[in-house]
N, C-alpha and C positions, 0 to 999 in steps of 0.2 A: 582579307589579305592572308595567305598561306604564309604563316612567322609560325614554330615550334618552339618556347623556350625551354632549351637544354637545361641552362643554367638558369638565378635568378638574372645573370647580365650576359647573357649568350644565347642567341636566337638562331635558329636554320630554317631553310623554307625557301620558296621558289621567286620568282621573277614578282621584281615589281611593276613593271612596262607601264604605267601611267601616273600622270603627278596626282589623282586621286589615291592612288594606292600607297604613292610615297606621302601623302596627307596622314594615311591611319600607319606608316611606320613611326613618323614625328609624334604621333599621338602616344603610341607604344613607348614612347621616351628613349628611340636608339637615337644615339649620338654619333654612331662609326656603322658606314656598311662596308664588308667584303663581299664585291662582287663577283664571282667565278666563273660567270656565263661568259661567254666568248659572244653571246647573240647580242647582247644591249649593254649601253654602258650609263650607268645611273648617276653618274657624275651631275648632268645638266637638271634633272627631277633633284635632286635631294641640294641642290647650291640655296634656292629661296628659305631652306629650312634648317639652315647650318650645320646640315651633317656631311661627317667628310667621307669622304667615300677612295677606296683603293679597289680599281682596276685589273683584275687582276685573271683574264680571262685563258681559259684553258678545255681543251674539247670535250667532248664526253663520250671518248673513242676507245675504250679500255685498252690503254695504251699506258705506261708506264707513264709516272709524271715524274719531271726533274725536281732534283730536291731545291732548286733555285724558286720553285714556285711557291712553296711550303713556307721558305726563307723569307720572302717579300710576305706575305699571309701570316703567318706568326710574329714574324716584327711590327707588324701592321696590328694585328691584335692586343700583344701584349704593352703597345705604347696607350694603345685605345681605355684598356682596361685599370692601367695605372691612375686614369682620373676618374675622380672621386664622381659617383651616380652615372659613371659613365656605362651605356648599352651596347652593345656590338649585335649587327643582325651580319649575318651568313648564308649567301644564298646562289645562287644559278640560278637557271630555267624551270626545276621542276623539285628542287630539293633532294632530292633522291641519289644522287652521285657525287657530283663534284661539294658542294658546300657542307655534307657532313663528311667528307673525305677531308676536307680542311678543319672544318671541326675538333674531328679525331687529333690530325698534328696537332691543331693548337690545343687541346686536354691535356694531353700528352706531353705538351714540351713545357706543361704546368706542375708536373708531377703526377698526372692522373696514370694509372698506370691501364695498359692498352685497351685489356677484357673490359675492365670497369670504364672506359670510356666508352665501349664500342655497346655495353648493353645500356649503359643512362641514354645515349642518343640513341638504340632502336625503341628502347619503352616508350621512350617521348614522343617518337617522331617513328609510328611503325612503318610509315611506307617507305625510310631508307633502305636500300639496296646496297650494302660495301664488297663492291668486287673485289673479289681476292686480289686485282692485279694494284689496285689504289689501296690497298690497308699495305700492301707490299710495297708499294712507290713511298706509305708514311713511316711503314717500317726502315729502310732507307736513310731516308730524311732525317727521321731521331737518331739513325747510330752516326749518320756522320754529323751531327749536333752535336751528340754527343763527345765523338772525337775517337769513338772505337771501334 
């Protein structure tokens, strides 16, 4: 299974596409998946194994993303992370774009501050790619979070 843990309780990595593979995420102890892929939606694999899953699919068009998707993605994580041994995996199709691009917001909307987000998830996980155009879409997202 392609999972990179960021964090000790924050995972990125690419498509699960089979209930074998959602077998060794349950094993990994994620409790919460964010899904990004617009291709599959992991809702019906991950229901036998009581992980909740949010939907939350978006293309991989380098195209600016709306900050409503960041909104649903970071609310979605940070309710995930409030419980106690709880895991969160993060992922699309191939890990490389969309799910450490979510990643990034939600470090960031933790207090991680951006650089230091942006190089714990390339050490970890060196085949991300963060197009200028998605660190700008999270750039975005955080200031109007923030309110400024």
């Amino acid at each position: 299974m392609d999972m990179t843990w960021i964090t000790d309780r924050i995972a990125v990595g690419g498509g699960i596409w089979t209930a074998a593979h959602m077998v060794e995420v349950a094993r990994a102890g994620v409790s919460h998946i964010l899904d990004m892929q617009i291709e599959f939606d992991d809702t019906a694999l991950a229901a036998p194994h009581g992980i909740q899953v949010l939907w939350n699919p978006i293309d991989d068009d380098f195209q600016p993303k709306p900050p409503e998707v960041f909104e649903l993605g970071v609310e979605f994580a940070r309710k995930a992370l409030d419980g106690d041994g709880s895991k969160l995996f993060i992922h699309c199709a191939a890990g490389i774009h969309r799910a450490p691009m979510m990643a990034l917001a939600i470090l960031c909307s933790t207090g991680w501050e951006m650089e230091e987000a942006l190089n714990v998830i390339e050490n970890r996980r060196p085949v991300v790619d963060f197009a200028p155009v998605y660190v700008d879409s999270v750039r975005r997202y955080l200031k109007r979070a923030s309110g400024c």
